[in-house]
Every structure is written in C-alpha cells, then in structure tokens.
C-alpha atoms as one frame of an Amber mdcrd trajectory, in Angstrom:
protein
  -1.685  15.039 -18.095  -1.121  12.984 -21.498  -4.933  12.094 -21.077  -5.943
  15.459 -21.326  -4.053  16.424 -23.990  -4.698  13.557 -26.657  -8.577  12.540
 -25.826  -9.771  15.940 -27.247  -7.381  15.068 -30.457 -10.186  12.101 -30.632
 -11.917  13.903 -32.829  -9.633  13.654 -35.508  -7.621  10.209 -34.804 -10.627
   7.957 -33.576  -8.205   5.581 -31.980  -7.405   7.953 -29.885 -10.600   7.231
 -28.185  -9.242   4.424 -26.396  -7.665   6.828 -23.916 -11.456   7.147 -22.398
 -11.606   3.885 -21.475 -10.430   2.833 -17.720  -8.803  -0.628 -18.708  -6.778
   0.522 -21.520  -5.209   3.525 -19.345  -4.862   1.017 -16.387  -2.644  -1.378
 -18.765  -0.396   0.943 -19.800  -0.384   2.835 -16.494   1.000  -0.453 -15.208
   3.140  -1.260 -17.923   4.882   2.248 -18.089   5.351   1.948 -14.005   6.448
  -1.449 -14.964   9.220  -0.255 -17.963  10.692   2.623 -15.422  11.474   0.662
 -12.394  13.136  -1.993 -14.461  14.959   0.749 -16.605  16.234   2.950 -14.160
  15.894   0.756 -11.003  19.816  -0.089 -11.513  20.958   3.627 -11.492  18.943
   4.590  -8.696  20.223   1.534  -6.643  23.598   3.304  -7.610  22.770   5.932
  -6.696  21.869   5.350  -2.910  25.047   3.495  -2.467  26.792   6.420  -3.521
  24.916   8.685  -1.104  25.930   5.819   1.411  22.073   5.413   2.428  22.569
   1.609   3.587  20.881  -0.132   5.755  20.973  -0.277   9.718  20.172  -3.589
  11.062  19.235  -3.926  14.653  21.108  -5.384  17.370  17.789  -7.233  18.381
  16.911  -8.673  14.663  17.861 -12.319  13.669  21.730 -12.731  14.079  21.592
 -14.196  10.356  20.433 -10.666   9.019  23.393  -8.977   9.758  24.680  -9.891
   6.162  22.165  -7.762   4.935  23.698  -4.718   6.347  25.000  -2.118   3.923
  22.307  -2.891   1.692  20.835   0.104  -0.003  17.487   1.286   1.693  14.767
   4.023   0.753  14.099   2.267  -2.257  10.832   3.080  -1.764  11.833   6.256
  -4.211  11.571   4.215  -6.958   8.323   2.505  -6.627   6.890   6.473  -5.565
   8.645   8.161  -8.592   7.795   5.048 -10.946   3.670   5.323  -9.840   3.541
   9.354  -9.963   5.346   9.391 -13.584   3.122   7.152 -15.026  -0.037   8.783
 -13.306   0.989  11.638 -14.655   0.648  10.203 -18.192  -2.012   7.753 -18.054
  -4.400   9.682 -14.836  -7.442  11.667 -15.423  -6.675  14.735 -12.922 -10.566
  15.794 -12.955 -10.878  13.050 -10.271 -10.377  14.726  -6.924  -9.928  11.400
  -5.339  -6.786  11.038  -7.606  -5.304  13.989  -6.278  -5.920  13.458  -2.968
  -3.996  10.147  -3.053  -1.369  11.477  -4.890  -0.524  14.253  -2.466  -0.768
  11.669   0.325   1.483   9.322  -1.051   3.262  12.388  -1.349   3.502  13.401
   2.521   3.981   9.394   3.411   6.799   9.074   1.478   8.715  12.372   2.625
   7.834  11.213   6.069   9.338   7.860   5.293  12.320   9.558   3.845  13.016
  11.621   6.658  12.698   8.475   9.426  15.305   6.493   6.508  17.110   9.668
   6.819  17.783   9.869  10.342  18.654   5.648  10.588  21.104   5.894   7.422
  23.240   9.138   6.874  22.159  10.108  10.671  22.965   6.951  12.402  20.119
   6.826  14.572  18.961   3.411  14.258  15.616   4.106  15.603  15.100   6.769
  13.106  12.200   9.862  14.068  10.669   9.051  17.604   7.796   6.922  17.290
   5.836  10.193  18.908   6.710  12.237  15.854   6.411   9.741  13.448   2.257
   8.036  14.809   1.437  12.425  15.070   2.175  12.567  11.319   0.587   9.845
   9.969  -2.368  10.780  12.117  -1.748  13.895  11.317  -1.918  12.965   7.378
  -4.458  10.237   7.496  -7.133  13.119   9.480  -6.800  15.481   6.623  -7.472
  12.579   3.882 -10.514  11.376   5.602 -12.226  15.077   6.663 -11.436  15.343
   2.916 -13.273  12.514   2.309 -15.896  12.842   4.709 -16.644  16.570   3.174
 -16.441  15.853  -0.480 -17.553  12.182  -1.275 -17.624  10.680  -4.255 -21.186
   9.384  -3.560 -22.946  11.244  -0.610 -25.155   8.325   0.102 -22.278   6.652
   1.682 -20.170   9.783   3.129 -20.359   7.744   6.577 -21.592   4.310   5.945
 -19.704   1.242   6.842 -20.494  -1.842   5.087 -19.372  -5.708   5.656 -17.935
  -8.021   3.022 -21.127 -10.797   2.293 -23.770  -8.185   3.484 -25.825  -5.879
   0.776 -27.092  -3.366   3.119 -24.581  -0.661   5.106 -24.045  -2.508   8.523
 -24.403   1.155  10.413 -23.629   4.414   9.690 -20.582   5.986  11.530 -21.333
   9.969  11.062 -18.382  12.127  11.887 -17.405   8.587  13.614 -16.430   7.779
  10.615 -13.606  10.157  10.039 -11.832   8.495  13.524 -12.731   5.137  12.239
 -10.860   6.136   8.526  -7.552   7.620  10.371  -7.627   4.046  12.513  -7.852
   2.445   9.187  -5.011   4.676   7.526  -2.371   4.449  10.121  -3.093   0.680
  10.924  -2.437   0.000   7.806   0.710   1.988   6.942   2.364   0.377   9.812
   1.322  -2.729   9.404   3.431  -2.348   6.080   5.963  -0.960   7.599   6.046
  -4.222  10.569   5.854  -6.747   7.564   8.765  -5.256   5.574  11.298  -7.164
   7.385  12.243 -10.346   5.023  13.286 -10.026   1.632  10.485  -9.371  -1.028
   7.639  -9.600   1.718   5.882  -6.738   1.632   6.194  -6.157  -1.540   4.700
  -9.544  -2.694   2.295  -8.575  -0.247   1.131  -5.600  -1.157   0.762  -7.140
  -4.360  -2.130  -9.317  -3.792  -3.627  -6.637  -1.417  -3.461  -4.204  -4.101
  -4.962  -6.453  -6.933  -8.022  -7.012  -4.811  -8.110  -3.344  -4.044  -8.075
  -2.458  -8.169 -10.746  -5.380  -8.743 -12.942  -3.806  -6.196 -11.942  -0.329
  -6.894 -12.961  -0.873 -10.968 -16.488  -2.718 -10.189 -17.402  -0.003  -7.373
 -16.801   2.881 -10.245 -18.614   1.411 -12.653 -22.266   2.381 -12.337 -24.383
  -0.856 -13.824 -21.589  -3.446 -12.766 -22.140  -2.038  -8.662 -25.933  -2.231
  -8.930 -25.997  -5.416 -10.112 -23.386  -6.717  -7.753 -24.752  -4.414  -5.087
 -21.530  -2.443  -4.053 -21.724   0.795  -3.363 -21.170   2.823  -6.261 -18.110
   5.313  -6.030 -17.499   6.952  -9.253 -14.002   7.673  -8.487 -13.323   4.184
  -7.713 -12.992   4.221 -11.669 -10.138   6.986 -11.751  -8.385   4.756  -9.004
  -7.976   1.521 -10.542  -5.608   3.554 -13.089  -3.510   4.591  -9.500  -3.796
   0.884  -8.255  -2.743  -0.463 -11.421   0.567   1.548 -11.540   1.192   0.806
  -7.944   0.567  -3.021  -8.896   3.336  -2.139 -12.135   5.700  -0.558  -9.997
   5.648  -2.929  -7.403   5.955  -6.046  -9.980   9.382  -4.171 -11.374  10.570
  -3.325  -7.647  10.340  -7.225  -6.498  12.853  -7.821  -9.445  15.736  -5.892
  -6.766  14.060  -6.852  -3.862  13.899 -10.632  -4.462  15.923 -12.996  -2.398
  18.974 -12.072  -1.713  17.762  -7.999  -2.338  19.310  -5.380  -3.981  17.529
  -2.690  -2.388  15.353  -2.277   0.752  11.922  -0.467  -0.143  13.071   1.117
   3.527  10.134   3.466   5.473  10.222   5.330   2.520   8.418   3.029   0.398
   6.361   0.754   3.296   4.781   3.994   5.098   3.355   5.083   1.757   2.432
   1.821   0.412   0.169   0.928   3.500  -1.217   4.134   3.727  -2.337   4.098
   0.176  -3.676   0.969   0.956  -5.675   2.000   3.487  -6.484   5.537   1.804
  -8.119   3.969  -1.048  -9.930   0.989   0.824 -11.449   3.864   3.136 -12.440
   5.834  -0.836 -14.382   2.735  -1.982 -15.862   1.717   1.305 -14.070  -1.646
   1.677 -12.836  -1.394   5.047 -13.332  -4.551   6.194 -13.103  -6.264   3.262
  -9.017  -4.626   3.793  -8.910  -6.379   7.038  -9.242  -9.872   5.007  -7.207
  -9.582   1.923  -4.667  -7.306   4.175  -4.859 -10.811   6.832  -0.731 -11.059
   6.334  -0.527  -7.232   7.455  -3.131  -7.679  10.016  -1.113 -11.308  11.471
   2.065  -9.299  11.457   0.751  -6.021  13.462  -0.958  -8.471  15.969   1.854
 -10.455  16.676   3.724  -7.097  18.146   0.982  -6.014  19.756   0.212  -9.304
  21.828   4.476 -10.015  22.150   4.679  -6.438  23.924   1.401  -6.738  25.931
   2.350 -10.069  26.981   5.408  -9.446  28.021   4.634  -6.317  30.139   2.100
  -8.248  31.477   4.134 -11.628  32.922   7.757 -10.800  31.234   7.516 -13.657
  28.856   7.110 -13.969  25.382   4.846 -15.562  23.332   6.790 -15.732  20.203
  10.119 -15.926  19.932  10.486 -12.995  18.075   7.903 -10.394  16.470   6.928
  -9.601  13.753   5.835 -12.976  13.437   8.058 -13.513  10.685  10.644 -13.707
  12.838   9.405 -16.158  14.589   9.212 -18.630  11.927  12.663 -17.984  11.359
  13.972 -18.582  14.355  11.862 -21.869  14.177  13.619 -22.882  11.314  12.168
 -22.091   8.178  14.412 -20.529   5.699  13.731 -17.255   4.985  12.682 -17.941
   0.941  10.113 -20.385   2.701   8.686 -17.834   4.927   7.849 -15.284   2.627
   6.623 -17.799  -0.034   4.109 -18.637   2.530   2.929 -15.451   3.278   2.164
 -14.745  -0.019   0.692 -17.772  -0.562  -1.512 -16.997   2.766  -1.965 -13.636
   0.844  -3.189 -14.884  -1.927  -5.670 -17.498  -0.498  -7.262 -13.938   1.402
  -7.397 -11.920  -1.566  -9.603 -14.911  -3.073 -11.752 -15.082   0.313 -12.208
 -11.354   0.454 -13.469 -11.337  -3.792 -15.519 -14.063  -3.370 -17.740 -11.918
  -1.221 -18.997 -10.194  -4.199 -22.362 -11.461  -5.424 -22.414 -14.163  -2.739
 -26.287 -14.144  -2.851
C-alpha cells in the first residue's frame, strides 16, 4: 500500500523513484520483516505463554524431547504477521499473483491455528483429524491452482511443465495440470510440517528453499534476463520476489527464538503455511521440479514416513528407527545441533544443484 502511495509522489521527489524498482522494495521488504520479528518477537512469545498455548509432545517422540514441553507453539503468527505487514508496505497489489498468495497464506495459517488450537488449549494431541485437515489443504491448494490455471501470468505456459537442465516444456499437462499443482501444494506443506520436528529445522530449511525460490522467481519476471537464460517468462514472478524476500526476512528474525534450545515452536501454524507458500509460488513460476531438488530435505523427510508406514504394514518392521528421518539420526546418536546443521548443510548443497541448472547450455 506504501508503494502506491509514494511512487506517484515521484514526480516531485525523484528519489522516490527507487520504489519502482524490484530489488530495492525486496531489501527493505526483508529488512522491515526482519526489524518486526526481532522487535516484537519477545512480546508475542509472552504472549502465548500467557494464553498457555505450549507445546504437546508425543508419547511416541524421542524420550529426550520431553524437556521441550511447555514450550510456546504457534509461533508461526509471527513469521505470518511479520511477512503480511511488510507486504503491505513494500508490495505492489496490481499483481494478482500477490494477492492470491497472500490470501492463501492466509487460509494455511488459520488452518494451522486451528489444528495448534485443538493440541494446546484443547488437549487433543493429535490436533484436527488428519481427514479434515488433507480436505482443507486440498481444498485450498484446488482453488490457488484453478486460479492459476484460469488467469496466468503468461498463457503460453498456463499448463506446461518444464524440467530443471531442459529449455523446451517437457509436456504439457492441460487441466492435468491443476491435479498435478494441488499434489505439488499439499506435498509440500506437509512436508514442512513432517520436518518441523528439531529445533530451528525447518526454518533453516525453508531458508535455503526460499532463496532459490526468490532467485528464480526475480530472473523468471524479468523479461530480457528469462530469454536469455531461457526460463519461462512470468511477469509476476517479479512482484513475488518482494513476497519471498520478506518470507526470507521473517524467517532470518524467527530462527533467532527458534535456535537451539528454542524459545518458540513455529507450531502448524507457521509450517502448514510456509510449505504451502512454497509450493504455491514454485507452481506460479513453473519450477516444479526444480522444488523437488532444492526442497530434497523436505522431500527426504516426507519419504522416510511414507516408506516407515508402508513398510511396516507390509512385514511389521521398521526400517528406521524412527520417522521423520530426523529422528532417526537421533536415536543413532547424533546430537540434535548436529542433525539439523546437516540438513541445512544438505539444503544448501541442493539449492546450489537446483541454480546451477540455469544456463547449463
């Protein structure tokens, strides 16, 4: 809203011109998400204790988390309220991709809060039924991608589906698409929501994923720089680095609590609408599979559940010893700073496999 109030004052104070540009609004979009989770993350942390919405560990978790119980959870408030207050200053509304991710983070979050909810002031420890809660994100991710589908940004590539170190669209999907985008969408919310189990994981996580995302997000908007890479061009991928880059400021300011030992738990509140804007935006810029590498530490931790429970049904033993896989390389004896060091570490080598696809010919 700020944007559209001071750029046509541009013609009076030329410095005000500045507020056209992408990578100046993107700075400050991140620094302002930045300055508000560090300012007011302490009150809001406070503030949850005071509402008593702590943490629920599970009985079938790592005995050595129980510590960690009574620890304040949907934290995931003030990474939400941090991106959407500094969107609402730095973002150029005329973007219809802009708003659609804002009201879906939106309706991820209040979903979130309701499952956090349920396990904290409730005491269901299982929170919404897993019926009601895969329904809504469907539900959620189908309207975002007939959205999508209906209204592109380019129409060239309404359906296409292209491959990380390949030029030309691999196939394209037609209204296939729009069940291959929800897939996409509520894969990667819950994968989020699987790898937010250590302290500082997903968030570092999300992190890296996120970075790539902007990177790609900035070139694909940007009409000479995706010709000459040969990206597809999405004009709104322009309008969505400025999202990304909050998201990437808000998430730098919530690892501050959330570092080892944390403060505050991001809770399904903040890992349902992290991974679905994730996905949201990879499925707007038509880097699907390039989300499946730099996302490889969401995609390792989803897969380890699925094969433990197929497994399992399938001979009653288990292939790890516990899953998310994270788990398991706790119970194998790696500290729990060492395991998520690792993982972003593994994060980061993906991000840098998944951008050096770009101009690989």
């Amino acid at each position: 809203m700020l944007y559209h109030f001071i750029l046509p004052l541009k013609e009076y104070l030329s410095f005000l011109r500045l507020f056209q540009y992408i990578t100046f609004r993107s700075a400050y979009a991140a620094l302002t998400a930045l300055l508000l989770v560090l300012l007011f993350g302490n009150l809001i942390i406070k503030w949850l204790y005071k509402l008593k919405l702590k943490e629920e560990i599970r009985d079938l978790g790592p005995e050595s988390h129980k510590v960690k119980a009574g620890t304040p959870t949907m934290g995931g408030i003030i990474i939400i309220g941090a991106v959407l207050i500094s969107i609402a200053l730095w973002g150029n509304f005329k973007s219809h991709y802009l708003l659609l991710i804002i009201g879906a983070t939106i309706l991820l979050g209040a979903l979130g809060f309701v499952d956090d909810y349920f396990k904290s002031v409730l005491k269901k420890k299982d929170g919404l039924s897993a019926r009601v809660k895969l329904i809504s994100q469907i539900a959620i991710a189908l309207a975002v991608s007939i959205i999508i589908y209906l209204y592109p940004s380019n129409d060239a590539y309404a359906s296409t589906l292209f491959v990380p170190f390949m030029y030309e669209a691999l196939t394209d999907l037609g209204w296939g698409w729009i069940v291959f985008s929800v897939i996409v969408i509520v894969g990667t919310s819950n994968a989020v929501n699987l790898t937010d189990g250590l302290d500082g994981l997903a968030i570092g996580s999300v992190l890296s994923v996120a970075t790539s995302l902007g990177i790609m997000a900035y070139l694909s908007g940007h009409y000479k720089i995706a010709g000459y890479l040969r990206i597809p061009y999405i004009a709104d991928g322009a309008e969505l680095t400025v999202f990304i880059s909050a998201l990437i400021g808000a998430s730098v300011g919530f690892l501050w609590f959330n570092s080892n030992p944390a403060s505050v738990f991001m809770g399904d509140t903040g890992s349902l609408a992290l991974g679905g804007i994730i996905g949201i935006i990879a499925v707007m810029i038509k880097k699907e599979i390039f989300l499946f590498i730099v996302g490889g530490v969401f995609v390792m931790e989803a897969l380890s559940v699925i094969i433990q429970v197929l497994y399992y049904k399938a001979t009653k033993k288990r292939i790890f010893k516990m899953a998310p896989i994270h788990h398991h390389f706790e119970l194998s004896g790696w500290p729990e700073q060492k395991v998520v060091v690792r993982m972003w570490i593994l994060g980061l080598i993906l991000a840098i496999m998944g951008l050096s696809s770009l101009k690989i010919l």
